[in-house]
N, C-alpha and C positions, 0 to 999 in steps of 0.2 A: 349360848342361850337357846336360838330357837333350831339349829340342827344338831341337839345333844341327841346322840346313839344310843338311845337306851336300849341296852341288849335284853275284852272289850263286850254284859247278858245282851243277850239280843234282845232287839225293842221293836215293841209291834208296831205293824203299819209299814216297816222295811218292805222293795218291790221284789218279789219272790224275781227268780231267775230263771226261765224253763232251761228245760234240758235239749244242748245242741244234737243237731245230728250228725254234725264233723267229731264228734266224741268216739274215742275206741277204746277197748276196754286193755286197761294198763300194761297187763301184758307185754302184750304183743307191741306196745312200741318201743319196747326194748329187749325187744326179743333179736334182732337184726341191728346191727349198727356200720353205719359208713365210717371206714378208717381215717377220723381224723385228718376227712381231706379240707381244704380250706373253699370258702364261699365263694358263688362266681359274684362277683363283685360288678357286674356290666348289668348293663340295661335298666331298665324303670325299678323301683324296687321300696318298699316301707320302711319304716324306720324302727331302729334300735328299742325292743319291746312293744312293740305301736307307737311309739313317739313322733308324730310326721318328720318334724325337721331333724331326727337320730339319723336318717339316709345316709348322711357323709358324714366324716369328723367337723368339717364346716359348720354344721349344723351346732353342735354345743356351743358355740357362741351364742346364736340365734337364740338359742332355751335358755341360756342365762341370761341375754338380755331381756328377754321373755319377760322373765322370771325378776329378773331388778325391777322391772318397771313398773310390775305389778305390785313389788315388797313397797314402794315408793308410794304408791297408791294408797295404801292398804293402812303405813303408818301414819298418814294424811288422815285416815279414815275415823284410825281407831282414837287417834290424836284428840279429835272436834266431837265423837261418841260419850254420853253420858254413861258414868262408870253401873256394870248391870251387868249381866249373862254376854250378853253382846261383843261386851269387852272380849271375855275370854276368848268367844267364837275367830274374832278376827285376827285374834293372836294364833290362834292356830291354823288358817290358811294363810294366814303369814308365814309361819314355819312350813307349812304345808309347801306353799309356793318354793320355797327355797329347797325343801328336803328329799324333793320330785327331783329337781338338778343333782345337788350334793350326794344321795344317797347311789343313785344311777353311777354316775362319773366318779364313786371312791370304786364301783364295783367294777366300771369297764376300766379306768386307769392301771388297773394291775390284771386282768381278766382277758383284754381283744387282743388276740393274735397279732392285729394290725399294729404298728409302732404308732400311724397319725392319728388313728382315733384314741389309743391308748396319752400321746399327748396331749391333745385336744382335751381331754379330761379331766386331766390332770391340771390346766388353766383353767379350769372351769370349775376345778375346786379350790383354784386358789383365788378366784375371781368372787366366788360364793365364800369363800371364808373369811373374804373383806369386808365382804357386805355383815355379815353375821358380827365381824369385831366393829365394827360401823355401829351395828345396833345395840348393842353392849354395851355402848356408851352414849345412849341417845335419852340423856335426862330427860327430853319430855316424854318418852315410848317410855319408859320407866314411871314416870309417874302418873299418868293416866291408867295403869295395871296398880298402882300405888292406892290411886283415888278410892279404887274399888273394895283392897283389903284391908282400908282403914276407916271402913264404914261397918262399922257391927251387925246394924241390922239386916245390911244388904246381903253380906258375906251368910249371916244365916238362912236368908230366900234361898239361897244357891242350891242347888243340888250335887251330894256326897261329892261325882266325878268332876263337874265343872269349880268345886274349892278346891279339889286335890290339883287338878290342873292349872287351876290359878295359882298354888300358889309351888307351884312346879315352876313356874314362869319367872315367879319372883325369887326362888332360890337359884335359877340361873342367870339371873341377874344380878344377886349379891353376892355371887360367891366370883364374881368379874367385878368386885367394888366399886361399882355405879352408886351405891348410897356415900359414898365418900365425899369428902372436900375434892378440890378440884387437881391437888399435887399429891392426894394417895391413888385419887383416880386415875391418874395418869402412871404413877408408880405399878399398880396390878394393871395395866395392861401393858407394860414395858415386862412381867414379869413372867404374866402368862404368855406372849411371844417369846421372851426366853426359856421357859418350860419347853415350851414347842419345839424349837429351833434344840433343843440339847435331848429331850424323847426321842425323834428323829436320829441324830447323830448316836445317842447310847444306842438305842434298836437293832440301827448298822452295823455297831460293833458288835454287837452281842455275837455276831456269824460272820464276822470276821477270822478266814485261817490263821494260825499262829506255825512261825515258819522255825527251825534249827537247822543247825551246820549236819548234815549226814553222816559225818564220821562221828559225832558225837552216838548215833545210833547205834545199836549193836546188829555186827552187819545182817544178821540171821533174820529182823522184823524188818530192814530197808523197806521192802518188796511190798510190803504192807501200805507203805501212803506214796501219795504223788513225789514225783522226784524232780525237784526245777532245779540245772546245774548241779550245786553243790552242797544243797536245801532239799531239807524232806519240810512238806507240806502237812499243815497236820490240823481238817475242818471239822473234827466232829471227835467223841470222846469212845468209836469202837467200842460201845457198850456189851456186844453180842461177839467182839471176836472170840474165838478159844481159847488160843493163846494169851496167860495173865500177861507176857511181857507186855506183848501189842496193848494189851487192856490201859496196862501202867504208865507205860509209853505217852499214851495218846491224853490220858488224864493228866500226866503233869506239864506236856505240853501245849494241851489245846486251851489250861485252864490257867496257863502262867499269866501273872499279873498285866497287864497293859496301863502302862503312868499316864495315857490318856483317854483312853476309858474310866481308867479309875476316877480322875480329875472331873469327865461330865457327869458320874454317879453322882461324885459328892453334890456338884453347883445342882445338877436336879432334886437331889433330896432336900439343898437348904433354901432352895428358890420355891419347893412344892411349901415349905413352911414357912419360908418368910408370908408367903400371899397366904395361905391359911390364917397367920396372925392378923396377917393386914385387915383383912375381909373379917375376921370377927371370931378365929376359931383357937382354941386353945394349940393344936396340932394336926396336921395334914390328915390326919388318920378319923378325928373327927368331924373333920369337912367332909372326906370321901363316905363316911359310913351312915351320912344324915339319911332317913328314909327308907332303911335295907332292913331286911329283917334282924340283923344285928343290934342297927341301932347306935352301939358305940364302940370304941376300941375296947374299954373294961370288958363286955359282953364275950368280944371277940376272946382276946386274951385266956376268960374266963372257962370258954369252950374247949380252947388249944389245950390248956394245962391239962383239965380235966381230961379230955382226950388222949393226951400222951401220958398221963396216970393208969388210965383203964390198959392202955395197950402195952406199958411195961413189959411186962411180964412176956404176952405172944411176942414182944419183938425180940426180945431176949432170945426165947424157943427158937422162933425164925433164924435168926443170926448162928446158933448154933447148930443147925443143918444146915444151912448153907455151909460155913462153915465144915462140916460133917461131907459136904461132898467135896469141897475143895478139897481138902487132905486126903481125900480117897483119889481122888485125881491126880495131884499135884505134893503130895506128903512131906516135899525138904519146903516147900513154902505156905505153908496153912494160915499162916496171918490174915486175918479177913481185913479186908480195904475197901474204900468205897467204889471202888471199878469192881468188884466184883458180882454184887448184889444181884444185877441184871443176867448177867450171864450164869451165874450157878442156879438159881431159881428156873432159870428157862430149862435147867437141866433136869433139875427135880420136879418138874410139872410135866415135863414128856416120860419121863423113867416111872412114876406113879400113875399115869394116866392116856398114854399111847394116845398122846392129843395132837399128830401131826399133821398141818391144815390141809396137804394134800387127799386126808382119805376124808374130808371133810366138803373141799372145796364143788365139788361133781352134784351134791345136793342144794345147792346156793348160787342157781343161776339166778342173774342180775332179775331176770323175766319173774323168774318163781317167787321173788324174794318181793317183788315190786307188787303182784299181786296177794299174795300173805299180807304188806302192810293196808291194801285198799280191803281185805277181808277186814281186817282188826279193826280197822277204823269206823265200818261200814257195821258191824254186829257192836260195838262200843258206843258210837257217837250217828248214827246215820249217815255218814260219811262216806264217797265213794272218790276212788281217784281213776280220769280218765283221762288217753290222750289226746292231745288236741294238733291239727297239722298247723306250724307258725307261717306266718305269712314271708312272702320273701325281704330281707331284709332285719326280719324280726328279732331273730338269733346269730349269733357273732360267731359260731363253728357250726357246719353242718352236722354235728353229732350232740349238740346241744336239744335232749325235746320237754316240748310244755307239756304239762299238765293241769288239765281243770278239776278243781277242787269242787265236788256237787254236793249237798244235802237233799236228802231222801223227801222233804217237804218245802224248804226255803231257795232249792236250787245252786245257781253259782255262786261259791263261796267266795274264789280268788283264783291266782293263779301261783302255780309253781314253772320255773323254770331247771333244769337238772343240766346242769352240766359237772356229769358224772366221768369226764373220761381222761385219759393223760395224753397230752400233746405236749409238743415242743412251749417251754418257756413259759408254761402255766405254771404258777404256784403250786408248793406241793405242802397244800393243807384243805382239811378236809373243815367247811363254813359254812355258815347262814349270812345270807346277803337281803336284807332290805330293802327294796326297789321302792317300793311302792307302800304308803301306810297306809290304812282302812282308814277311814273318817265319816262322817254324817253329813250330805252336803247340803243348801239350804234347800235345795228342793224337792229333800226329801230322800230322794234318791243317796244309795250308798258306794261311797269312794273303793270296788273293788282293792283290796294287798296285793301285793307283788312281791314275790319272795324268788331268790336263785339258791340252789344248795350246790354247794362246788367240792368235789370228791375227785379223786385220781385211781382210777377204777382202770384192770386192763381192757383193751378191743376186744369183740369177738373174735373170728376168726375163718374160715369156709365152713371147718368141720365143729368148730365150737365156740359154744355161746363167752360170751362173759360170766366166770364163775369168780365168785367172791371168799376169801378166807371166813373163818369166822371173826376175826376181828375187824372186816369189811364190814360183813352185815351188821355185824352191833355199831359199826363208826354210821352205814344208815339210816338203822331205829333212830339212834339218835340225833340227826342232822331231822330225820325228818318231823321228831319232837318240838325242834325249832320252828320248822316250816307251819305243823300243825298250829303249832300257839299263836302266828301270825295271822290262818287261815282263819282262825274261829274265835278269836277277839272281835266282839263288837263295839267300839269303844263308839263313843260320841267324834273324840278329840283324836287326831294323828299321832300329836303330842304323845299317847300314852299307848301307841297303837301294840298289839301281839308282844317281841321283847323286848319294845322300850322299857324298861321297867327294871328295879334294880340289882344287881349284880347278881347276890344271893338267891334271887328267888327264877331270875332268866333263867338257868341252867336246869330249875328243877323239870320240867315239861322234859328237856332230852336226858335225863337222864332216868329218868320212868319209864322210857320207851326203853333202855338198858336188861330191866327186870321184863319187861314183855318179850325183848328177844333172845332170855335165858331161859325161857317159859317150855316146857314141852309141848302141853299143851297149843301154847301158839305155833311154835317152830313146826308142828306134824301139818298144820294146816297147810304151809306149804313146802316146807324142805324134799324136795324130790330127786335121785337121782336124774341129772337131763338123759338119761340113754335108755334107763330100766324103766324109770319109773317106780322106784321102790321107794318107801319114805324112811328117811335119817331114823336111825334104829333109837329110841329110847335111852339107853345105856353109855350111846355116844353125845346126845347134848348131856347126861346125868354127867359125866363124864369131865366134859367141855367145862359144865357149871361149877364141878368141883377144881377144877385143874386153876380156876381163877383165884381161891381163897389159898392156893400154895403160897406160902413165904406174903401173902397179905397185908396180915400186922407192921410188918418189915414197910413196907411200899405206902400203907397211910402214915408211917411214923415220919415218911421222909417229906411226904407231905405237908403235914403238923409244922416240921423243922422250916421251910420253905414259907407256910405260911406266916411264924411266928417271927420268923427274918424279917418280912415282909413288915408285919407290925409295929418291930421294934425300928428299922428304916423312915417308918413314916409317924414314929412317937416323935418325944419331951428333942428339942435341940438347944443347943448343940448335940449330935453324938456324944457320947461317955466315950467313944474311943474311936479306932479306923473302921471303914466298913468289914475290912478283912478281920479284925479284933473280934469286932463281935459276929460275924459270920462264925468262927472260929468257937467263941463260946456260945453261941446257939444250937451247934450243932453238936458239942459236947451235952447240951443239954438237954436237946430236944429227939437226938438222932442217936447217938451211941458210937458210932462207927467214929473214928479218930480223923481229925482235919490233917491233909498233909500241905506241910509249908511248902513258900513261894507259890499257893495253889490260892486262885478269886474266882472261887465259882460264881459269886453273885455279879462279875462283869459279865454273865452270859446269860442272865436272869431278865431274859426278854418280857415277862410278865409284870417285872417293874414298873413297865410303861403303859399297858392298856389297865393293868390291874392291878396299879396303887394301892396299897393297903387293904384289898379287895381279894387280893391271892385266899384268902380261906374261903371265900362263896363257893369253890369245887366240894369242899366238904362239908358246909352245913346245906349245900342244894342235895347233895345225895342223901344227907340225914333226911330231907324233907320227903324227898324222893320215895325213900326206903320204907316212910312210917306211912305217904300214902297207897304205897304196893301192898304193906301186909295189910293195913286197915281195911282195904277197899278192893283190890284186888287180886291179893295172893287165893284165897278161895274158888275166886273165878274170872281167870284174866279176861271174860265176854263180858261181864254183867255189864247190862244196858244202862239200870238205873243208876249202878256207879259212875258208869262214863258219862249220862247227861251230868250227873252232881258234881266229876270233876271240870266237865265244863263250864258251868253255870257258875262255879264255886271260886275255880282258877283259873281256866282258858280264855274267858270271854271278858275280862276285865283289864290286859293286857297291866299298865303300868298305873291305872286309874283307881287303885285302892290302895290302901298299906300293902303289904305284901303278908305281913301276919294273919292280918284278917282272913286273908284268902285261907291262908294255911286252915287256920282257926275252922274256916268255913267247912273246909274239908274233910278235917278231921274230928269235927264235932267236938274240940277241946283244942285249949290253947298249952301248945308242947312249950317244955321248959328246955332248959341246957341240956341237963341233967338226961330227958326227954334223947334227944340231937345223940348226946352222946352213947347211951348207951344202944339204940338202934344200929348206929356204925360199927358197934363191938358184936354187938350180936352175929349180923352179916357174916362175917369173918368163920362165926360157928361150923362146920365143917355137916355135911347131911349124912347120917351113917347108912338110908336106905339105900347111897347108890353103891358103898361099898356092897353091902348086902344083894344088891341087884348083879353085880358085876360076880359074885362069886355064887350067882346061881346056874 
């Protein structure tokens, strides 16, 4: 309920922010970086973000007790409060109080270098998620938010954000069956600890190695995976090796069934649908889809088909070049399978388009890259990013640096933290971490956001900076899409802060900064060689941009398939058949390429777990994405007046409106399916001026 992860126009009278003089400009502070050496950890020192008591891992006790003591308060508070605006407010430094712990401690528990603070966190969110299922069953904290929205005419005083977030509150509350009698009440919460307790265990499995006897191997590909004894190892599906053996090899054995993964898919699928039923929902798919811009599963569905109707046809084409190079390669084995896709496409995108990242990477230092995005932000939205020196203790690796988020009239926005680099035992995915929500506090004064983006970028080096691929720098635009939407939400509520907000429309902000850093026009601003000085040649992004729509159609079809899985998983239960059954026939029907037996790709289908029947928000946020790049700034990726309207319109409203609306807002009409889908096919279109540029 109240630390739901949702992955804000500004209001007058906010205290502008001046501008520090510890501020450098972006550049330069990542222009140099210390090698991943670790913190001196001695002497007097601040705490983890400015938290006082974050100093030592000891200290997360102290902030959660902090933090219980004041939720204790607080539901005391709001408890004896006549139902009113009031209500809402306490409900939200209620969450507030708790989501300052919880969001901190989800991010250092997998993040600190250290083992004890990275424990400490880890209790600390299991200390705060008892308190949250605590509150989730606290009839009287339920009905005093009850009182409020069962008064008509009070509910009409309210204003747009503060009934969106009321009644945010109350849908986290019934979809944990707190409206129930007292033995279903207790039934959804016995269910959703089981949810829990078996997402955890599937997630695990999902990267779990899958092992064979090595003579079964043919001796020629051994060499290929790890070798324990008498066991070839086998953790990943070799999507890129050359050899189709190794390909085929690695798919039928990394994807071979497991009878006990498969066992906790199914108890997670029918336990996500028992408690949908319980709490009020026809099926899981319509619990998760309340409030998105979707809407409903029909919706969903509706899009997928039509989607994979329109794209028939190029996936066919695609398939048969691919194909087309296989047998030019490979000619006694031309069967197209699905290990191949990956690897022959990378082929026919380098052979069409001399897109190798090496003659790429010399123009995309991390420095150059970092002040192009404080240009775009800064000519788009008044936006500037500088950096800031953290205080000792502040930051969990010495290579980790802040940045302050500044507006050209309202001053400090927020702050960002980057921890851009690869060290030992860091995750290796590239995220938006929530630290900190913006909120409205009562005096007035506003609750700075706190955002980390976590990337695995390489060191510099003596003689060289940190240069990035091109598919580094677009993985940036887009992390920092996230970070931006955080920064410049001005909500009232936490609750609904930057992207709390729902599934569909979170993604669209970073995947718009996608088409900006496809943009020539942007890229020239800063792409520079580090050594000449010369700027990335025209022909080479035209290039880049084209090499991305190779084999296309092919890679949303697989998509589509993945997503439409996803749907039918968390549809009508019973199942009509095994999970592999219909895997089997969705991908017949969605996908083309032929299923190979004893093969469960969907036990590796990590996405099951954070994105429930939510797996298509990747594709209808890029439709979104797409229709406000051409609308608004395909003509002119600077225009000022577009970028205050996409802030004003979708930035700054964070999770505190429909999500449609927003769109709506945006794009001055409300887009249909129909709308969604054919923007995505469009894309795909191939631009004939680069051929024509390329053969001048």
């Amino acid at each position: 309920m109240l630390c739901a992860r949702r992955l804000g126009g500004l209001r007058a009278g906010l205290r502008v922010r001046r501008v520090s003089t510890r501020w450098s400009p972006v550049g330069a502070a990542f222009t140099v970086q210390p090698q991943g050496r670790r913190l001196d950890w001695s002497g007097e020192r601040g705490g983890l973000f400015g938290v006082p008591e974050l100093s030592a891992p000891e200290g997360f006790r102290v902030a959660q007790e902090k933090a219980l003591r004041k939720t204790e308060q607080l539901v005391r508070r709001v408890c004896a409060t006549p139902p009113g605006p009031r209500t809402v407010l306490i409900f939200d430094e209620l969450s507030d109080s708790l989501c300052r712990v919880a969001d901190l401690a989800d991010f250092v528990k997998i993040a600190h270098p250290e083992a004890a603070f990275r424990e400490a966190a880890e209790e600390a969110c299991r200390s705060i998620g008892t308190m949250v299922e605590k509150l989730n069953t606290n009839v009287e904290l339920y009905q005093s938010l009850q009182r409020l929205l069962a008064d008509k005419k009070l509910v009409e005083s309210l204003d747009p954000e503060t009934r969106r977030v009321a009644e945010l509150f109350m849908f986290d509350f019934e979809i944990s069956g707190i409206h129930l009698d007292r033995e279903k009440r207790k039934r959804a919460v016995d269910l959703n600890v089981k949810i829990l307790d078996l997402s955890s265990a599937f997630l695990m499995g999902t990267h779990l190695p899958n092992t064979i006897e090595k003579r079964l191997l043919p001796e020629r590909i051994r060499h290929h995976f790890k070798l324990a004894g008498d066991h070839a190892v086998v953790d990943s599906l070799r999507a890129e090796a050359p050899d189709d053996l190794v390909r085929e090899a690695a798919y039928k054995i990394f994807l071979y069934p497991n009878a006990g993964q498969l066992k906790r898919l199914e108890e997670l699928l029918s336990s996500r649908d028992l408690l949908a039923k319980l709490v009020g929902y026809p099926t899981y798919s319509h619990r998760a889809l309340q409030g998105t811009i979707a809407q409903s599963p029909e919706t969903v569905m509706e899009f997928l088909e039509k989607l994979s109707d329109k794209l028939s046809e190029r996936t066919m084409k695609d398939f048969e070049m691919i194909r087309g190079m296989k047998m030019k390669l490979n000619p006694q084995n031309s069967e197209l399978m699905p290990w191949d896709p990956p690897y022959y496409s990378g082929l026919i995108r380098a052979e069409r388009f001399n897109i190798e990242p090496s003659l790429y990477c010399p123009f995309f230092s991390l420095g150059a890259c970092m002040e192009g995005l404080s240009l775009l932000f800064n000519r788009l939205l008044g936006v500037s990013l500088y950096g800031e020196q953290p205080a000792k203790g502040e930051v969990w690796s010495e290579d980790v640096r802040k940045l302050a988020v500044v507006h050209e009239s309202e001053g400090l926005l927020g702050y960002i933290y980057c921890d851009f680099f690869q060290r030992a035992d860091k995750p290796h995915q590239d995220c938006h971490f929530t630290i900190r929500g913006g909120r409205l506090k009562e005096d007035g004064d506003y609750q700075l956001p706190v955002v980390v983006l976590m990337l695995n970028l390489p060191h510099s080096s003596r003689n060289l900076p940190t240069l990035l691929t091109p598919g580094m720098m677009e993985n940036l635009f887009h992390e920092m899409g996230h970070a931006m939407h955080s920064m410049l939400g001005r909500t009232r509520y936490q609750h609904v802060t930057g992207t709390r907000c729902p599934t569909d429309f979170a993604e669209v902000p970073s995947i718009l900064m996608e088409y900006f850093a496809s943009d020539y026009r942007v890229v020239h601003q800063f792409a520079r060689h580090y050594q000449t000085g010369q700027s990335l040649p025209r022909n080479m992004v035209s290039r880049l941009c084209e090499s991305k729509k190779v084999c296309a159609a092919a890679d949303m079809q697989l998509q589509v398939f993945y997503a439409a899985l996803d749907q039918i998983y968390h549809g009508e239960h019973p199942l009509r058949s095994s999970t592999t059954d219909i895997l089997r026939d969705t991908q017949e029907r969605f996908y083309g390429l032929p299923y190979v037996p004893n093969t469960a790709w969907q036990l590796r289908f990590s996405h099951l777990v954070g994105y429930g029947a939510k797996y298509y928000s990747y594709l209808m946020s890029r439709a979104v994405a797409s229709m406000v790049w051409r609308e608004c700034f395909r003509q002119d990726p600077f225009n000022r007046a577009a970028g205050e309207r996409y802030r004003r319109e979708m930035l700054a409203h964070g999770g505190g409106r429909e999500p449609m609306l927003m769109v709506q807002g945006m794009l001055q009409k409300r887009p249909s399916i129909d709308d969604f889908v054919n923007t995505l096919v469009s894309d795909l279109d191939l631009d004939f001026e680069t051929f024509l540029m390329d053969s001048t």
